[in-house]
MIDREN-804291 format. One record per atom (N, C-alpha, C): y, x, z; atom name; residue in three letters. Coordinates in Angstrom, 3 decimals. Layout:
<dokols>
dokol c2=Y	c1=X	c3=Z	atom=CA	type=ALA
...
</dokols>
This chain:
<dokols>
dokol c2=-27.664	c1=8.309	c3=0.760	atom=N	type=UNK
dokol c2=-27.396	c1=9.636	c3=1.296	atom=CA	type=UNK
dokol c2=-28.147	c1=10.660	c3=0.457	atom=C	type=UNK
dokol c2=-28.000	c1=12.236	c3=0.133	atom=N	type=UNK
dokol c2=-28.260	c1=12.923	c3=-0.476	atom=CA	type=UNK
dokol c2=-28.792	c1=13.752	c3=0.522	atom=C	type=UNK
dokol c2=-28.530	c1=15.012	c3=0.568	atom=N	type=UNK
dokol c2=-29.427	c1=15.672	c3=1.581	atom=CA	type=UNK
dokol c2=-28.804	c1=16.462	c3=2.992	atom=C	type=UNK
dokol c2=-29.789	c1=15.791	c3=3.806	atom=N	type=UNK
dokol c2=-29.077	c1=16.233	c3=5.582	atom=CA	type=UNK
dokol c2=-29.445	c1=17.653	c3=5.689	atom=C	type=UNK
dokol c2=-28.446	c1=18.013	c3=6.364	atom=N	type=UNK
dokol c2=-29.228	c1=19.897	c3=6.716	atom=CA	type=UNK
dokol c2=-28.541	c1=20.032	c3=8.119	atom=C	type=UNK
dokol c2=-29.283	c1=21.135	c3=8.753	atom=N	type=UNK
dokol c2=-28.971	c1=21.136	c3=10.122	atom=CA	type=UNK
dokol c2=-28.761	c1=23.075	c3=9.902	atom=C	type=UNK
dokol c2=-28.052	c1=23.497	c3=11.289	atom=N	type=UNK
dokol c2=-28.433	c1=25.148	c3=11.196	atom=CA	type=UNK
dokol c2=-27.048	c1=25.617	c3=10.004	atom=C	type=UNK
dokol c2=-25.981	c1=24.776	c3=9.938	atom=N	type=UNK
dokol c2=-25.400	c1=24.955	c3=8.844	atom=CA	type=UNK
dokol c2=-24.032	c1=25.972	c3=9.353	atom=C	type=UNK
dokol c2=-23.604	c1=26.293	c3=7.988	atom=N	type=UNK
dokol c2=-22.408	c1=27.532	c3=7.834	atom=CA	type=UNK
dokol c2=-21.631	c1=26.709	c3=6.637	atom=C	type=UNK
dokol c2=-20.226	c1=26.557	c3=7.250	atom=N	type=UNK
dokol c2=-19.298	c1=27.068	c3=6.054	atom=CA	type=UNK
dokol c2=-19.055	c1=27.987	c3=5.369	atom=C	type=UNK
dokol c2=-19.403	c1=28.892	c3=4.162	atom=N	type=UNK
dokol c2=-19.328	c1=29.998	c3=3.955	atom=CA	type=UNK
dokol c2=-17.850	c1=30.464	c3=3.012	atom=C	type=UNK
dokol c2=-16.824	c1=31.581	c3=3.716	atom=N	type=UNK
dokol c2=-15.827	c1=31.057	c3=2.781	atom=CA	type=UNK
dokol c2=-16.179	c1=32.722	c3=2.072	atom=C	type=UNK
dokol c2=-16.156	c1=33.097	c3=0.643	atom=N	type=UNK
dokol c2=-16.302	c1=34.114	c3=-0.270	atom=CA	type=UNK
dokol c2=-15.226	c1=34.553	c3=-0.624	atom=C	type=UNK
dokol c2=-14.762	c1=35.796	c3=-0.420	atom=N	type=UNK
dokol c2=-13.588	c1=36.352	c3=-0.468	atom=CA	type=UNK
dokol c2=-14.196	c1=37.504	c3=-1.513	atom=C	type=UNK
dokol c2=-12.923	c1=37.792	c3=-2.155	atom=N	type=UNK
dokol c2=-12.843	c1=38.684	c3=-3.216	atom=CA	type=UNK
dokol c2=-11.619	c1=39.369	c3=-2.650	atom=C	type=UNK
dokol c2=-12.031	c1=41.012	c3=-2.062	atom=N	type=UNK
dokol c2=-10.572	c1=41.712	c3=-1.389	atom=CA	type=UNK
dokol c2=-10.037	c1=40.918	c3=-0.348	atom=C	type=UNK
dokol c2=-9.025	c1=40.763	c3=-0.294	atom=N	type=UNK
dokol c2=-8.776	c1=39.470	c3=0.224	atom=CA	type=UNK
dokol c2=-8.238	c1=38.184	c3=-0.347	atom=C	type=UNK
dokol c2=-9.181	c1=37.854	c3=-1.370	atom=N	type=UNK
dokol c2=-8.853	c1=36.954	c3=-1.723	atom=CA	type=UNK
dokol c2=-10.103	c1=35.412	c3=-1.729	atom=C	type=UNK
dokol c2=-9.730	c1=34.535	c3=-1.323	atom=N	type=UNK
dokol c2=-10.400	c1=33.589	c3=-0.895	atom=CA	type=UNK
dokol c2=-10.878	c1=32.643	c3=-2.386	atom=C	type=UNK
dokol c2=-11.815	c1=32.793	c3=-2.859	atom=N	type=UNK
dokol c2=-12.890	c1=32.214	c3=-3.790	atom=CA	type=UNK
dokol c2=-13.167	c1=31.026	c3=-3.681	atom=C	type=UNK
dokol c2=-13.335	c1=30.702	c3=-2.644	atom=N	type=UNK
dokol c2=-13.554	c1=29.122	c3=-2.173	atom=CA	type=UNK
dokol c2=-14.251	c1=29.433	c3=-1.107	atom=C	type=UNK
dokol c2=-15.086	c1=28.262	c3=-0.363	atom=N	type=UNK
dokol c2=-16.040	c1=27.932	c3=0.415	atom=CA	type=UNK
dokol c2=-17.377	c1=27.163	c3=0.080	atom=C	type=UNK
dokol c2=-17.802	c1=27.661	c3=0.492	atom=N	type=UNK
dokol c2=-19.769	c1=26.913	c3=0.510	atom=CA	type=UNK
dokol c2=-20.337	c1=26.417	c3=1.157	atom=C	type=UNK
dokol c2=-21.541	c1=25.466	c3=1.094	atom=N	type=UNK
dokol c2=-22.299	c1=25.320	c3=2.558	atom=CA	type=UNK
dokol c2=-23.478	c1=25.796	c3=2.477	atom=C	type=UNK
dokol c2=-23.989	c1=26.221	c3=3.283	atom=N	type=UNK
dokol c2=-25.286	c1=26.677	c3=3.818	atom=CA	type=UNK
dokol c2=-26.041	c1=26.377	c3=4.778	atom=C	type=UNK
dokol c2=-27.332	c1=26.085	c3=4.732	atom=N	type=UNK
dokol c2=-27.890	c1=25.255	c3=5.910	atom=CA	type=UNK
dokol c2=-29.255	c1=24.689	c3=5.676	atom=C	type=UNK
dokol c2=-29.868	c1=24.898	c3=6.513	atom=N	type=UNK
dokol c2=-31.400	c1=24.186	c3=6.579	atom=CA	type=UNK
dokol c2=-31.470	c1=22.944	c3=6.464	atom=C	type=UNK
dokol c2=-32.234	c1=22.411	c3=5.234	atom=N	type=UNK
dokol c2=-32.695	c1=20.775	c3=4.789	atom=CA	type=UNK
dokol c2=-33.806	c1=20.504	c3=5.999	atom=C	type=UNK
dokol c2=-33.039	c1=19.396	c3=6.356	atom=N	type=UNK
dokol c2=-33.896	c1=18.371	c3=7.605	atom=CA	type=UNK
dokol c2=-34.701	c1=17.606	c3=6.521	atom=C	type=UNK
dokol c2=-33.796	c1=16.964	c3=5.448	atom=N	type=UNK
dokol c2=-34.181	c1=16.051	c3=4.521	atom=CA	type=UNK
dokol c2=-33.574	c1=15.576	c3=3.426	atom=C	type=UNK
dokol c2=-34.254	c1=15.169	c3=2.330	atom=N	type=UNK
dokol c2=-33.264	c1=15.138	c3=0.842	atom=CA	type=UNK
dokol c2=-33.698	c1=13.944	c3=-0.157	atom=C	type=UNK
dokol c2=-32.979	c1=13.183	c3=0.298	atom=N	type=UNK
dokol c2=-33.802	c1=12.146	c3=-0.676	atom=CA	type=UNK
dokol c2=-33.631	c1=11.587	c3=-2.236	atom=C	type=UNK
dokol c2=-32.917	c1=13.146	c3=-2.520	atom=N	type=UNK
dokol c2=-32.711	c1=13.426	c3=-4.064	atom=CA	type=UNK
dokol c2=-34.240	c1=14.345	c3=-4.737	atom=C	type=UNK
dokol c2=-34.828	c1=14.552	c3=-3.465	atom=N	type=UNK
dokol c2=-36.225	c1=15.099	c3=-3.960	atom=CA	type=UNK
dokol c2=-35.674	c1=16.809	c3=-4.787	atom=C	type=UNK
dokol c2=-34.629	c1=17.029	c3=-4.385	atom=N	type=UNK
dokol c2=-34.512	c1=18.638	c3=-4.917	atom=CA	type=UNK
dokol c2=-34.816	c1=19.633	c3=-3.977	atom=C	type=UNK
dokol c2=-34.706	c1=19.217	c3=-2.607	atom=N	type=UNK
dokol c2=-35.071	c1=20.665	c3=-1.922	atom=CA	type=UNK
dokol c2=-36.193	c1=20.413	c3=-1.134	atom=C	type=UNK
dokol c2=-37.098	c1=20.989	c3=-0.586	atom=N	type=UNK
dokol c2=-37.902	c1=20.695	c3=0.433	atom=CA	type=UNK
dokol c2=-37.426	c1=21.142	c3=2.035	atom=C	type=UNK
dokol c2=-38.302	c1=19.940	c3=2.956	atom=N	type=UNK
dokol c2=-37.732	c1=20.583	c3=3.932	atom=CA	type=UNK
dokol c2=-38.295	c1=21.464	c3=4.252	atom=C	type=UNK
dokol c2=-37.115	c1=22.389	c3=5.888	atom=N	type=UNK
dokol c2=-36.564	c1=23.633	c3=6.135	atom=CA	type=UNK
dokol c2=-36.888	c1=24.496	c3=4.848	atom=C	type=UNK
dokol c2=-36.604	c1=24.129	c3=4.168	atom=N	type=UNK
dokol c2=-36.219	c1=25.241	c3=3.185	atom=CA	type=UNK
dokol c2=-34.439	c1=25.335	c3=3.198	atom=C	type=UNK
dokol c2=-34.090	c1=26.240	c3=2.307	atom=N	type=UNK
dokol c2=-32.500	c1=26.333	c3=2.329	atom=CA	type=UNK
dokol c2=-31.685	c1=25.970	c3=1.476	atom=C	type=UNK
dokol c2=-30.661	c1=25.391	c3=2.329	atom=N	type=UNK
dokol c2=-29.785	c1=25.323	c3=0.615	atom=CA	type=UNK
dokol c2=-28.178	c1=25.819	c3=0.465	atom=C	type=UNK
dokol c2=-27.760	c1=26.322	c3=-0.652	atom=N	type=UNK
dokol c2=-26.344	c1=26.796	c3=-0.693	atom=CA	type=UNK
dokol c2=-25.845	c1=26.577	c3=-1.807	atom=C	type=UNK
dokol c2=-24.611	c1=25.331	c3=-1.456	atom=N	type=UNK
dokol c2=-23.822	c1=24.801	c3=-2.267	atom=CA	type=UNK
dokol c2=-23.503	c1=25.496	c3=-3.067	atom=C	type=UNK
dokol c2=-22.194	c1=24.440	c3=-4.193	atom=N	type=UNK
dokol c2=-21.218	c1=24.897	c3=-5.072	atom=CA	type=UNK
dokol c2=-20.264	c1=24.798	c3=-3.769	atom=C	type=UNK
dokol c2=-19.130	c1=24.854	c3=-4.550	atom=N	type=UNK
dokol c2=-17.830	c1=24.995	c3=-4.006	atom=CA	type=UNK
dokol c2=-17.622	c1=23.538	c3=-3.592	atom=C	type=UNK
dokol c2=-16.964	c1=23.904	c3=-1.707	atom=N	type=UNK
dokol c2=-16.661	c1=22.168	c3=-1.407	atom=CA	type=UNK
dokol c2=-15.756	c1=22.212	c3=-1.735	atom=C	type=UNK
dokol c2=-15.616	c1=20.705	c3=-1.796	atom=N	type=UNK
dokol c2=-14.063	c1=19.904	c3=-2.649	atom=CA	type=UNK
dokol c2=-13.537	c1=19.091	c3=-1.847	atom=C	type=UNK
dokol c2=-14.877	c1=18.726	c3=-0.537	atom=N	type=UNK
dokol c2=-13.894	c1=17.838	c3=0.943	atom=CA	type=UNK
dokol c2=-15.121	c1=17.530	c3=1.735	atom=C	type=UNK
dokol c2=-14.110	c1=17.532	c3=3.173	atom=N	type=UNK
dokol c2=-14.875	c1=17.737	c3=4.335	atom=CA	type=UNK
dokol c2=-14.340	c1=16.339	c3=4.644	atom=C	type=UNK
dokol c2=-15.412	c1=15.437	c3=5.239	atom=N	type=UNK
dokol c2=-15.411	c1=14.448	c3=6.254	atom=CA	type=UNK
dokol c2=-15.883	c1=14.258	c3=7.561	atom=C	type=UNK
dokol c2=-14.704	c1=14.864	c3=8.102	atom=N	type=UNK
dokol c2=-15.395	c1=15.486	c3=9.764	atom=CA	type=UNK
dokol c2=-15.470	c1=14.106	c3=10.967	atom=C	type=UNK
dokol c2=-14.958	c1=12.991	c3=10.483	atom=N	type=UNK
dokol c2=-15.304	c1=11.628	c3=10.975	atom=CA	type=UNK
dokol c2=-17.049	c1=11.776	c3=11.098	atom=C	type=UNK
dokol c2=-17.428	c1=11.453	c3=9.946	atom=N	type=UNK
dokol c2=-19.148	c1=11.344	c3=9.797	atom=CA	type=UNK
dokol c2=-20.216	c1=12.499	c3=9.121	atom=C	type=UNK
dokol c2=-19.431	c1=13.666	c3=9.649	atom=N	type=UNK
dokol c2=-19.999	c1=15.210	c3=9.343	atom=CA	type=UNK
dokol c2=-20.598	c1=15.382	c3=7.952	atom=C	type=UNK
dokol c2=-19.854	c1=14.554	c3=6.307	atom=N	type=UNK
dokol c2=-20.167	c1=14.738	c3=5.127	atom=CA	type=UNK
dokol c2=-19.968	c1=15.735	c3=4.775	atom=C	type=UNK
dokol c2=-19.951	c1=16.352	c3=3.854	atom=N	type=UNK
dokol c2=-19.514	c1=17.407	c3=2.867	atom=CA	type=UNK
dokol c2=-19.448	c1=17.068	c3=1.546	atom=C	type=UNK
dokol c2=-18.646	c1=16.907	c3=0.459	atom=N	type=UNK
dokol c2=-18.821	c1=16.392	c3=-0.869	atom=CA	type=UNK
dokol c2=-18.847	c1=18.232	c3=-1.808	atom=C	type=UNK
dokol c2=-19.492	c1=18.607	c3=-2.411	atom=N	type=UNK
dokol c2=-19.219	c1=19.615	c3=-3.394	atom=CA	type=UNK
dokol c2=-18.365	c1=19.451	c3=-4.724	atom=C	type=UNK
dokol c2=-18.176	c1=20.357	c3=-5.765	atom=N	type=UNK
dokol c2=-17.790	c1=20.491	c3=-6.909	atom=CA	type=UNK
dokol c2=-18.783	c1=19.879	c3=-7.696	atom=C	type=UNK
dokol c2=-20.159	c1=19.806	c3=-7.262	atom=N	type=UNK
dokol c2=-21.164	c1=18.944	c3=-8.405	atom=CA	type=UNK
dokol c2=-21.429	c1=17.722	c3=-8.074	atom=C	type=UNK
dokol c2=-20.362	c1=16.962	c3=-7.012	atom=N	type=UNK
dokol c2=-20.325	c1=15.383	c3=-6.520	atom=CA	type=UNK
dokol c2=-21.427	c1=15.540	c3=-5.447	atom=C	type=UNK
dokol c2=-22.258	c1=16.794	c3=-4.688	atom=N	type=UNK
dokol c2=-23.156	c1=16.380	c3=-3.976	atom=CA	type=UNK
dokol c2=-22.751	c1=16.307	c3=-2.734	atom=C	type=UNK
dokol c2=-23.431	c1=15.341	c3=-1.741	atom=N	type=UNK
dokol c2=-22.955	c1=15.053	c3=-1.045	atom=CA	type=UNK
dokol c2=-23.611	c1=15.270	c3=0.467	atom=C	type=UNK
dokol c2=-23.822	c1=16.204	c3=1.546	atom=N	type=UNK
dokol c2=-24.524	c1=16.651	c3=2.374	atom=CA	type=UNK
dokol c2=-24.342	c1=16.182	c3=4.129	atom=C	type=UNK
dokol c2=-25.080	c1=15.927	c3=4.393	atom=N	type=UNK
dokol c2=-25.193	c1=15.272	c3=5.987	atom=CA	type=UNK
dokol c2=-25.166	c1=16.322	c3=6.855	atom=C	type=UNK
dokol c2=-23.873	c1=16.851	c3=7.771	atom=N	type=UNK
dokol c2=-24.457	c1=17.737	c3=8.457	atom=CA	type=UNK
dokol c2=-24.945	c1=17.743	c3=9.685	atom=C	type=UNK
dokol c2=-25.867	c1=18.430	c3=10.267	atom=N	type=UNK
dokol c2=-26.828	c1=17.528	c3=11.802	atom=CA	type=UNK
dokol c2=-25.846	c1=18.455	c3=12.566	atom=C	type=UNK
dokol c2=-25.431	c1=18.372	c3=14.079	atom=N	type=UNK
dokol c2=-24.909	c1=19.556	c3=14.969	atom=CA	type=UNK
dokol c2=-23.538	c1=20.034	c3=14.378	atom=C	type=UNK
dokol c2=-23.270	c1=21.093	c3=15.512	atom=N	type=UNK
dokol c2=-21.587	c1=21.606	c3=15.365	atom=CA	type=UNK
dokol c2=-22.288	c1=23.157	c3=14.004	atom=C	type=UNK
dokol c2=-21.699	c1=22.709	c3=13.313	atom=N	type=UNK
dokol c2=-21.905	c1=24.354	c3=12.145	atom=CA	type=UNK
dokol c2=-20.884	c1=25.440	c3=12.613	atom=C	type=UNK
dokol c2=-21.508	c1=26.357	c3=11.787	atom=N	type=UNK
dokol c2=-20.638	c1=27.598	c3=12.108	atom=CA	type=UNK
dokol c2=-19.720	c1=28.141	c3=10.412	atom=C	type=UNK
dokol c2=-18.383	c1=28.931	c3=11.287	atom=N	type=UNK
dokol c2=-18.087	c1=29.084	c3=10.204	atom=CA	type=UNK
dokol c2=-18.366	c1=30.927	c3=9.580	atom=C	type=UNK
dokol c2=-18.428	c1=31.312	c3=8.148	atom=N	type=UNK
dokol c2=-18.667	c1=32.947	c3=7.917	atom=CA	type=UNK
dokol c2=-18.072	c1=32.516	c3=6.937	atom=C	type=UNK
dokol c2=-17.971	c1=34.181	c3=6.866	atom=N	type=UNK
dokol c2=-17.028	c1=34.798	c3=5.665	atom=CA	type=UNK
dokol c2=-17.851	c1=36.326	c3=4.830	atom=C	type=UNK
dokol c2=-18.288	c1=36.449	c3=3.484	atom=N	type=UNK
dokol c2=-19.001	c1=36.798	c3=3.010	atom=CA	type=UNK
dokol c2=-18.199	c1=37.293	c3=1.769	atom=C	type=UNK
dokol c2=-18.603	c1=38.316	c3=1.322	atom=N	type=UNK
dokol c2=-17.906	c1=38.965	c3=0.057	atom=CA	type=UNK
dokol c2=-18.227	c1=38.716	c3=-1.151	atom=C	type=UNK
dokol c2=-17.883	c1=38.884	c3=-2.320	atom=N	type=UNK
dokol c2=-18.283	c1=38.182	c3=-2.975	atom=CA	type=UNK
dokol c2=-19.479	c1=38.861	c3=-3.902	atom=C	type=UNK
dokol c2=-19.608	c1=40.044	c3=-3.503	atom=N	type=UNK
dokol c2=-20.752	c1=40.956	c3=-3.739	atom=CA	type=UNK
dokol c2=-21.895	c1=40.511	c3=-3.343	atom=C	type=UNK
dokol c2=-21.791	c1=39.941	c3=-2.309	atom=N	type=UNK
dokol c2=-22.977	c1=39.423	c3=-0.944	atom=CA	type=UNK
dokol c2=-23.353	c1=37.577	c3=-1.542	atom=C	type=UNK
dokol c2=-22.684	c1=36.791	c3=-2.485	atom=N	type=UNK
dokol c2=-22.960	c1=35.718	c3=-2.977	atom=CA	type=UNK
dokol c2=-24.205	c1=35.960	c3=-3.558	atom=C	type=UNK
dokol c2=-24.918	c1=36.668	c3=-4.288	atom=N	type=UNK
dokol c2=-26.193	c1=36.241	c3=-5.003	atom=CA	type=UNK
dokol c2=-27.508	c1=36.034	c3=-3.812	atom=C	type=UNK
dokol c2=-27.059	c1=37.269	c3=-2.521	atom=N	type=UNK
dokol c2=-27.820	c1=36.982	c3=-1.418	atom=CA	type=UNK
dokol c2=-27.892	c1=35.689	c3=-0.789	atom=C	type=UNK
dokol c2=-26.497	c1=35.052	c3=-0.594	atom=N	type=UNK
dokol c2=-26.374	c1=33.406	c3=-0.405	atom=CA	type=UNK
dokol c2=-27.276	c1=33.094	c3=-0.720	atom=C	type=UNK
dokol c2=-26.763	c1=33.233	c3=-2.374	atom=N	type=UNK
dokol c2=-27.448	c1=31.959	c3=-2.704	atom=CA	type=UNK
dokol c2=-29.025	c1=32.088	c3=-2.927	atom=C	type=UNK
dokol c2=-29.862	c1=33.276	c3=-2.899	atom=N	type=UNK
dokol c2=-31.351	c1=33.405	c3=-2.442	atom=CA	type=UNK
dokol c2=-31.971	c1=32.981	c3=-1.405	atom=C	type=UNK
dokol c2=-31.039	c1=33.017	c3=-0.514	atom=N	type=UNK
dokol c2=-31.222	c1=31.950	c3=0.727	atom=CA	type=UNK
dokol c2=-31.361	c1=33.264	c3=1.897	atom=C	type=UNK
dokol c2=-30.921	c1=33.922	c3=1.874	atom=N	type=UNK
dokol c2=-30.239	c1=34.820	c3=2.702	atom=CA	type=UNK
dokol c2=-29.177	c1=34.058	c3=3.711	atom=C	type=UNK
dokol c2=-28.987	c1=33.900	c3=4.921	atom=N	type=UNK
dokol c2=-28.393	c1=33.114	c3=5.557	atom=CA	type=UNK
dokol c2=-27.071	c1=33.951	c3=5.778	atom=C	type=UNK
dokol c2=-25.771	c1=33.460	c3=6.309	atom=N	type=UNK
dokol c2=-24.833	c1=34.304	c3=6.442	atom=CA	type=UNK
dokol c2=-25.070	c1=35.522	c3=7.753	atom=C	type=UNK
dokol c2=-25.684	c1=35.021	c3=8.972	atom=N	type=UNK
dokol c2=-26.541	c1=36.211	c3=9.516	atom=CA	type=UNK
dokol c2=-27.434	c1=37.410	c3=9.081	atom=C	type=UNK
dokol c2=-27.706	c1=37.124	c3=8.237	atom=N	type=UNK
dokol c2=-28.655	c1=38.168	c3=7.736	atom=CA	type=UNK
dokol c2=-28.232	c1=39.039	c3=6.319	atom=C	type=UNK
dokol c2=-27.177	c1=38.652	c3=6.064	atom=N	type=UNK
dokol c2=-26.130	c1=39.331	c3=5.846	atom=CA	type=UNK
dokol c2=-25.270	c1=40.182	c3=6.389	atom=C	type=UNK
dokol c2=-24.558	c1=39.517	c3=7.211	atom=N	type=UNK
dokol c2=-23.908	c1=40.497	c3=8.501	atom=CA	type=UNK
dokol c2=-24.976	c1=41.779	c3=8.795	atom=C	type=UNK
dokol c2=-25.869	c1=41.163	c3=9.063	atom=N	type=UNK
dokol c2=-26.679	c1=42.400	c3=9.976	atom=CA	type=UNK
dokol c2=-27.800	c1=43.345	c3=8.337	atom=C	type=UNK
dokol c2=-27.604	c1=43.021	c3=7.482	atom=N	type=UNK
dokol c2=-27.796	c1=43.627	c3=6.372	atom=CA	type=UNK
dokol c2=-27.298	c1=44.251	c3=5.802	atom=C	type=UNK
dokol c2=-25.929	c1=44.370	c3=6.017	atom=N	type=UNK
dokol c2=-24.802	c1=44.901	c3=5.628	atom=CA	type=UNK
dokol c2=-24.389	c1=46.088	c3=6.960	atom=C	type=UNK
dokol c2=-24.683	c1=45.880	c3=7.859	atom=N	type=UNK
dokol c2=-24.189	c1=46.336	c3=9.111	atom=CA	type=UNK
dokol c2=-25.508	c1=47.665	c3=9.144	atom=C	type=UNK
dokol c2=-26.657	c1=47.179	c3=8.652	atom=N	type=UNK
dokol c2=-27.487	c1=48.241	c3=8.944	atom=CA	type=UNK
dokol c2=-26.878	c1=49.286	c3=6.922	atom=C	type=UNK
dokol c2=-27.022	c1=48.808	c3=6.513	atom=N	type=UNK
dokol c2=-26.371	c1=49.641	c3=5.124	atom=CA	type=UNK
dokol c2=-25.625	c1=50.456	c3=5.685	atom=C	type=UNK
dokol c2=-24.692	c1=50.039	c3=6.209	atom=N	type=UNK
dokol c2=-23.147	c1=50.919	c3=6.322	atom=CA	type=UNK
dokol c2=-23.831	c1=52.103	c3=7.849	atom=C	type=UNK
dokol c2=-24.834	c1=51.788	c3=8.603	atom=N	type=UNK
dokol c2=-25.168	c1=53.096	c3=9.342	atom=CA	type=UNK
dokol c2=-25.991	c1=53.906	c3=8.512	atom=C	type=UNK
dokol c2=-26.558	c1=53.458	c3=7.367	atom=N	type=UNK
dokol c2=-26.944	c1=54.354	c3=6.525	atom=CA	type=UNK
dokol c2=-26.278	c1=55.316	c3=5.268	atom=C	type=UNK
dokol c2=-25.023	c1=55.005	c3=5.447	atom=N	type=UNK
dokol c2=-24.261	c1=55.599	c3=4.651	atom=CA	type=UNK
dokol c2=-23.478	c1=56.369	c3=5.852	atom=C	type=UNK
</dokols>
């Protein structure tokens, strides 16, 4: 197994409306590829397949993720990807974006 994460998001990245792909996002329980530490965060490449039998995820870089619990799904622009992937969660986005736009 590669690495379990719990707290997780499908993230799908739209350009206009156009759909970029999808991501995952989600807090490492544990990784026994030794790349992330736990609760720290992590946000995929692009998935390439969901195995909702035994809650896998495979990516575009063959990795392969355990997910703990029911995830949620978001939708994020593609402006808002570098925040992803800093580990900005898709919540804190929403509401980052939401406070921007009362400031404009």
């Amino acid at each position: 197994m590669n690495t379990v994460i719990s707290d997780w998001f499908t993230v799908a990245v739209m350009q206009e409306n156009e759909l970029l792909g999808e991501v995952l996002w989600g807090i490492v329980v544990d990784d026994s590829t030794f790349r992330f530490a736990k609760n720290d965060y992590v946000c995929s490449s692009k998935i390439t397949k969901v195995f909702t039998s035994n809650q896998l995820i495979q990516t575009a870089s063959d990795s392969i993720y355990q997910t703990i619990g029911k995830g949620r799904k978001a939708i994020i622009d593609s402006d808002d990807f570098e925040l992803l992937r800093s580990g900005f969660s898709p919540l804190q986005i929403k509401l980052l974006n939401r406070e921007l736009s009362v400031l404009h």
